[in-house]
C-alpha angles and dihedrals in degrees: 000000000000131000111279113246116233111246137189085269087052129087119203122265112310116244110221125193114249121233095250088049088050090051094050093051108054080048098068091049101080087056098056084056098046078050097064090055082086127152096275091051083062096045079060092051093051089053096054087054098055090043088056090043087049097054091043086049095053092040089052095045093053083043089058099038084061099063090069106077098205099054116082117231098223088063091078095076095058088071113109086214091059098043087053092046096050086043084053100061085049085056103035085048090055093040084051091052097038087048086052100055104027140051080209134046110220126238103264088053100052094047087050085045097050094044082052100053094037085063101046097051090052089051094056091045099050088042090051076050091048097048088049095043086044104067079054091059093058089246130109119227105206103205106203119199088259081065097040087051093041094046107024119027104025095051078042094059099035084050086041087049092043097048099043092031104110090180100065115108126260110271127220121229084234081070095091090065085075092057109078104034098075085044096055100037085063096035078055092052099043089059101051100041078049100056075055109050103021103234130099128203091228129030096241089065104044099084094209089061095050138056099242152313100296088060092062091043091046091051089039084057094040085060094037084063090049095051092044088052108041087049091053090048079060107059102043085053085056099048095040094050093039109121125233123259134227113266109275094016103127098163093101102041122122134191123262 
């Protein structure tokens, strides 16, 4: 028979992988998939984990509280160390996914990120205030693991991610605007609901434990400070790790 002519209905000879290519191949393959457990994947698995700490933290501290009956329970959430951490797995759950997915956090997640670390931070170090200024006040402050999780290790290792993460965005110094609003907005209610119901959730608020006015404003502006200069810490960590971008890429630019 002679050799069959190629028409409009036929396609040219068909190139089949030989045996060796396809080996090779399927072999690559794996190590495309070991590749992909990078650093940032890590960074993801961290955060998981101090979401999960964070909620064991919160479920053991309203365990605890519980056990004293004159204390009511709904008074937990007025704590501003309870709002931030709840605020922090939020965060730590979003900065997982995102991890996960991308080489770089957007904007809007590093600035939540960065409001939420801020606050936790200030909480453990007004609550270690609290413990030394406590045995002073002729009253002991027990710290249970669920406190020692909620004001040490967690604001540690959110301070420990933020500090060693290359993939965070690049911060604005107009960041620190958004600092103080949340702060005083609760410092504002918990004075109020407490004028009400006679309990505060610290000691410098609460006007029967201190010897006037002027103490609570001095320790409002003490903590006013700290949040003012761990955010700023922040931010200059932020702008000093940032990676460069490619020539004409703006979508990561952010006003100075």
């Amino acid at each position: 028979m002679g050799a069959q002519a190629s028409g409009p209905g036929r396609t040219g000879p068909t190139v089949r992988d030989s045996p060796d290519t396809r080996a090779d191949t399927m072999a690559r393959k794996p190590l495309r998939a070991r590749r992909r457990l990078t650093l940032r994947a890590g960074y993801g698995y961290g955060r998981l984990l101090l979401a999960t700490a964070g909620i064991v933290g919160l479920v053991g501290n309203y365990e605890y509280v519980l056990l004293f009956p004159t204390f009511a329970a709904y008074n937990v959430f007025t704590y501003f160390t309870v709002q931030s951490a709840i605020a922090a797995v939020v965060a730590f759950i979003l900065g997982a996914v995102v991890a996960f997915r991308h080489d770089r956090d957007p904007q809007w997640l590093d600035t939540f990120r960065a409001l939420v670390t801020t606050y936790i931070i200030v909480s453990g170090i007004v609550f270690l205030t609290i413990v030394i200024q406590s045995s002073s006040r002729d009253y002991t402050i027990e710290v249970p693991w669920p406190s020692q999780i909620l004001h040490f290790y967690i604001p540690t290792l959110a301070l420990l991610d933020w500090l060693t993460d290359t993939g965070k965005a690049r911060l604005s110094w107009r960041f620190l605007r958004w600092i103080l609003p949340y702060p005083f907005a609760w410092g504002i209610f918990t004075l109020v609901r407490g004028s009400f119901v006679g309990w505060y959730p610290y000691f410098f608020l609460d006007p029967a434990q201190v010897s006037g006015p002027l103490e609570t404003v001095l320790y409002c502006l003490i903590a006013v400070a700290l949040f003012l200069g761990i955010a700023s810490v922040l931010v200059a960590t932020s702008r000093l790790s940032w990676r460069p971008r490619a020539r004409g890429d703006r979508s990561s630019s952010v006003p100075n």
